[in-house]
N, C-alpha and C positions, 0 to 999 in steps of 0.2 A: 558395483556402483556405476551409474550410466550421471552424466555431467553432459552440461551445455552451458558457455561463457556469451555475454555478449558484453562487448567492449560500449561504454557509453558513446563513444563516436561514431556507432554503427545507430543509434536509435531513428526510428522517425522521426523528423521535425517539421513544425507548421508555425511561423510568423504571419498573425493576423493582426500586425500591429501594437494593438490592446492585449493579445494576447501570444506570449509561446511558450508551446507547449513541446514536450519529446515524449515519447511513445516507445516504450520497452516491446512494445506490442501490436499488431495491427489497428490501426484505428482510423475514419473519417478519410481521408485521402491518403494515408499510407499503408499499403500491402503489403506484405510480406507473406508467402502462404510459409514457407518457414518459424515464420514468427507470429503465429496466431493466439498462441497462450499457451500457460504452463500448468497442465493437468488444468484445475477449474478456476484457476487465474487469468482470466481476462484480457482484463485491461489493467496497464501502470503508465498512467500520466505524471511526469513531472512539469505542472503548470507557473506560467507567473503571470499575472493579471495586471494591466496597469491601474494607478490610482482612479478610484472611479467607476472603474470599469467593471463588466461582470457579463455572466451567462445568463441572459432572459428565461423568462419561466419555458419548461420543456418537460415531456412528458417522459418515463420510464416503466419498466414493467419486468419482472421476476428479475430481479437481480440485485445481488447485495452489495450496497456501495458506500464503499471506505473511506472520507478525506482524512488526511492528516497535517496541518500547516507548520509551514517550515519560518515561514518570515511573516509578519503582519496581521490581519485580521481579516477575517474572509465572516461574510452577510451573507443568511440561510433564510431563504422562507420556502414553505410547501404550500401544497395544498390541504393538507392535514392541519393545517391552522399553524404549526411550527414557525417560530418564526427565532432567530439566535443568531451569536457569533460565536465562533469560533478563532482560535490564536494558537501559537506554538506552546509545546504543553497539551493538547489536549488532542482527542480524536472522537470522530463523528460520524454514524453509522446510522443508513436509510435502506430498512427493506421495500423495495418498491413492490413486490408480489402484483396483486391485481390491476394496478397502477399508481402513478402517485404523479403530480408536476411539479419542479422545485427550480430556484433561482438563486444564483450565488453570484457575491458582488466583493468588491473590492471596501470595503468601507472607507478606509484610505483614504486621504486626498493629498498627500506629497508622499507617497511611498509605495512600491508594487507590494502585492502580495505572492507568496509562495507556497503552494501545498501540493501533496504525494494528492492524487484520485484513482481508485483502484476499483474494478469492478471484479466479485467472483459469483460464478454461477452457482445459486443454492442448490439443494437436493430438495427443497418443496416446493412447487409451483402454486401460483395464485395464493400466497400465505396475504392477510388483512397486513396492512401498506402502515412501517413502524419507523420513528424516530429514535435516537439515543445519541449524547455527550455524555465524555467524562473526561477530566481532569485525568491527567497521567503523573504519575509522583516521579519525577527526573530523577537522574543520578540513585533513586533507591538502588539499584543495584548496579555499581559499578564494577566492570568487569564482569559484568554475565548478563543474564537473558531476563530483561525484563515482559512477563506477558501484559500485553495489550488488546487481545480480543481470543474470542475461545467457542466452540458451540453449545457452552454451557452458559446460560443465565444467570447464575449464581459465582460463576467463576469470578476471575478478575481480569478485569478491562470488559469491551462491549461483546456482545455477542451475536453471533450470526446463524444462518438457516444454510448450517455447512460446516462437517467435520474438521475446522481449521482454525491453527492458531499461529496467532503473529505476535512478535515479540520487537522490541528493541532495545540494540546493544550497545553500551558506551565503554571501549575501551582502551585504556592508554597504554602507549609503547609497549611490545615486549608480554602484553599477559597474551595467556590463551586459554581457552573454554573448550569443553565438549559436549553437544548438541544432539540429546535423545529424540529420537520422532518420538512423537504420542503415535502415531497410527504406521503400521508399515508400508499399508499401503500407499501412504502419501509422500510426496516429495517436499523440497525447500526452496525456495528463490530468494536468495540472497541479496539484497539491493543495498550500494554501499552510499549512505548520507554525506558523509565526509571521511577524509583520511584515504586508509588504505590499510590493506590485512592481506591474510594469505592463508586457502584451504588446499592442503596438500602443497604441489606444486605452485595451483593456479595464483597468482597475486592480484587483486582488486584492485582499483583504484575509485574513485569520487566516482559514482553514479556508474558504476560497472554494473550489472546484474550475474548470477553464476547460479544456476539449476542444477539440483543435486538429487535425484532418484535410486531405486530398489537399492537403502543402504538404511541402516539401523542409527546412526549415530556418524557425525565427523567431526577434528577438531580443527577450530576458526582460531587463526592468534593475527594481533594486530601489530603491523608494521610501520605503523603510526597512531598516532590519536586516529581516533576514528568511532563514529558513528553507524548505527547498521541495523536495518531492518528484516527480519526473517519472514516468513511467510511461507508457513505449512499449510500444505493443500493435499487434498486427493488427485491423483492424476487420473485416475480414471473418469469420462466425461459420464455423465447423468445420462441415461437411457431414456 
């Protein structure tokens, strides 16, 4: 089992005013070549947008991208005609493939908004440029692994153009879980919402991240209430 911890006080961060943002990963002005991504994980933005406020239309291209809101209500339009909100509860997935331009706003006007934005690299290039929301049913499964996206269309939650699923976990004091990969060759990044837990040794805390490679299964128990996002991937990068 090969592991890699990042303490959330280690992340990048960017105060633009309207916006701050932290960066699990390299991004916009922060580098890290350490910290470029995990197998074909990206990007992990934890953003909060002020009331009003928002990212003007911009363009993107082969890459699958994630939001999921934590606090308030975040305003989606593309160029694909797409136009929605989004709210905590639910997650929202854009294949950009050949390109796409989209803009996200704060809908808000006395409240920031807060969402995860996650970019992973697909394994098909130039796929026709795809929208999807869905409704996440909370607390279904308390005390284990709820899935949230998968590379199957038919599965449960949204799906993407890449071997990878993500799940979220809600558990209180004292339980613990055991966590099968679906594939072996992919690893898990652990990103912790709230609370705190502990794999193996390592202990989490709020917004700690912990990468967990060549291992079949591990078990997670929380050390508080705690919230927690997995995110299986391939670690090998697309040729």
């Amino acid at each position: 089992m090969k592991t890699v911890y990042h303490n959330a006080d280690t992340r990048g961060y960017a105060d633009h005013g309207w916006l701050k943002s932290y960066h699990s990963f390299s991004f916009a002005n922060y580098y890290n070549p350490e910290r470029m991504n995990f197998g074909v994980l990206r990007v992990l933005n934890d953003d909060q947008v002020a009331s009003g406020m928002g990212f003007g239309k911009h363009p993107h291209r082969d890459m699958e991208i994630i939001s999921i809101p934590l606090e308030g209500d975040l305003e989606h339009q593309d160029s694909m005609g797409t136009s929605a909100v989004i709210r905590k509860g639910e997650i929202q997935v854009m294949s950009a493939g050949t390109g796409v331009q989209h803009s996200e706003f704060n809908r808000n006007k006395d409240q920031p908004v807060k969402f995860l934005q996650i970019w992973v690299i697909p394994n098909k290039m130039n796929v026709a440029p795809r929208y999807d929301q869905i409704s996440i049913r909370e607390n279904e499964k308390l005390n284990g692994f709820q899935q949230i996206l998968s590379p199957n269309p038919d599965d449960e939650g949204v799906w993407i153009h890449q071997d990878a699923w993500f799940y979220l976990a809600k558990f209180e004091k004292g339980n613990s879980k055991e966590y099968h990969l679906n594939r072996t060759e992919n690893g898990v990044y652990v990103f912790v919402l709230k609370g705190s837990a502990k794999i193996g040794d390592q202990v989490l805390e709020t917004r700690d991240g912990y990468g967990i490679w060549e291992v079949e299964s591990f078990t997670m128990e929380a050390t508080e209430d705690a919230e927690i996002l997995l995110m299986e991937v391939p670690m090998p990068l697309p040729q």
